[in-house]
N, C-alpha and C positions, 0 to 999 in steps of 0.2 A: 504494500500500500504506500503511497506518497500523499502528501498535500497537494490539495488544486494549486497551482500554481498561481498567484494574483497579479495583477497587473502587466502579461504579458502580450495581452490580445490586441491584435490592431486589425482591423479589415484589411482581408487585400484587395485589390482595386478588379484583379483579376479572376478570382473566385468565389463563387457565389452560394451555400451551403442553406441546406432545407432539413427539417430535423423534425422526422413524424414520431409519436408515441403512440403506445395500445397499450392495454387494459393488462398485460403481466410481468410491468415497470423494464418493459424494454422501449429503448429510443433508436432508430435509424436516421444517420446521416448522409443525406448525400452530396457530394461536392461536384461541382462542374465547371470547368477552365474553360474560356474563350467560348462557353458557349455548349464542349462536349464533353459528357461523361466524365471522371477523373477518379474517382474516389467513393468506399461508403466506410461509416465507421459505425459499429453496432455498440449500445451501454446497455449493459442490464444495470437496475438500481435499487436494489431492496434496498432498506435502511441501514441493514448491519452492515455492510460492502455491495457499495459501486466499484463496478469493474468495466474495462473496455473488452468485451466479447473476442469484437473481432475488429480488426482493421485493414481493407486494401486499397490501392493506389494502382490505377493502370500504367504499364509500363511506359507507354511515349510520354504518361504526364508527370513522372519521379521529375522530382529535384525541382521542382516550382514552388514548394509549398504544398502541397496542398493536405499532403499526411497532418502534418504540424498545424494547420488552418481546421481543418474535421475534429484534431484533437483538441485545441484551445476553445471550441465550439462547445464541446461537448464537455470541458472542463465547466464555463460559463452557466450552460443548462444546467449541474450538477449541482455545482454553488447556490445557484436561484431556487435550488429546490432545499436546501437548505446541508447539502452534502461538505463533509469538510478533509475526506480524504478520497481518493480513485486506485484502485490497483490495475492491475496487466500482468500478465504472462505470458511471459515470450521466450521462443528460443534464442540464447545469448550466441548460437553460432547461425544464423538467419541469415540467410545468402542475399537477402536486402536492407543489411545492417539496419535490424530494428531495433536495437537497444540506442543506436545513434539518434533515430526521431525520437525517441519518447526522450531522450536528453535534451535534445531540443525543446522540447516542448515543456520544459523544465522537470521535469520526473527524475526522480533518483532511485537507483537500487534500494531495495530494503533487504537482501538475501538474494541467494538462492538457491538451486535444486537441481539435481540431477538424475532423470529420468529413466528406470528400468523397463525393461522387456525380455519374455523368453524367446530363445530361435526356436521357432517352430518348424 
């Protein structure tokens, strides 16, 4: 878990983000650049832990922002609802260095874990 980050948010001139809820404290985000598709960022939000489900970024639109834009979005929603931490889990070897956006987007490590499986 981290703290919402405060005062990080600035509109970007170029992304335009829409953010629906339903009835099982889940929020879908989604973000669109120049007009096309980019991004959706999913939160689930019980009270006890707000978490970011899921996050993706279409490949021609990396490196715009737009990961860090869905996520400061959704830090803002979280807050207004009266939320005063967020977690994520990710894999720390994520071949689209995702531990690098959620730094950006000011999240810090709290631990972590490493993940067993039998060969079957």
């Amino acid at each position: 878990m981290a703290s919402a980050p405060r005062g990080l948010f600035t509109p970007h001139p170029r992304i335009r983000v829409s953010v629906a809820a339903d009835e099982t404290q889940q929020r879908v985000a989604h973000a669109i650049l120049d007009g096309e598709p980019a991004g959706v960022l999913i939160t689930r939000d019980p009270k006890d832990r707000p978490w970011v489900a899921w996050l993706g970024v279409a490949k021609a639109t990396r490196g715009n922002g737009v990961a860090k834009h869905l996520l400061l979005t959704a830090f803002d929603t979280l807050r207004a609802r009266g939320r005063h931490t967020v977690g994520v889990d990710t894999d720390t070897h994520n071949a689209t260095d995702a531990v690098r956006v959620y730094q950006r987007a000011g999240m810090v490590s709290q631990g972590t874990a490493d993940a067993w499986a039998p060969e079957l």
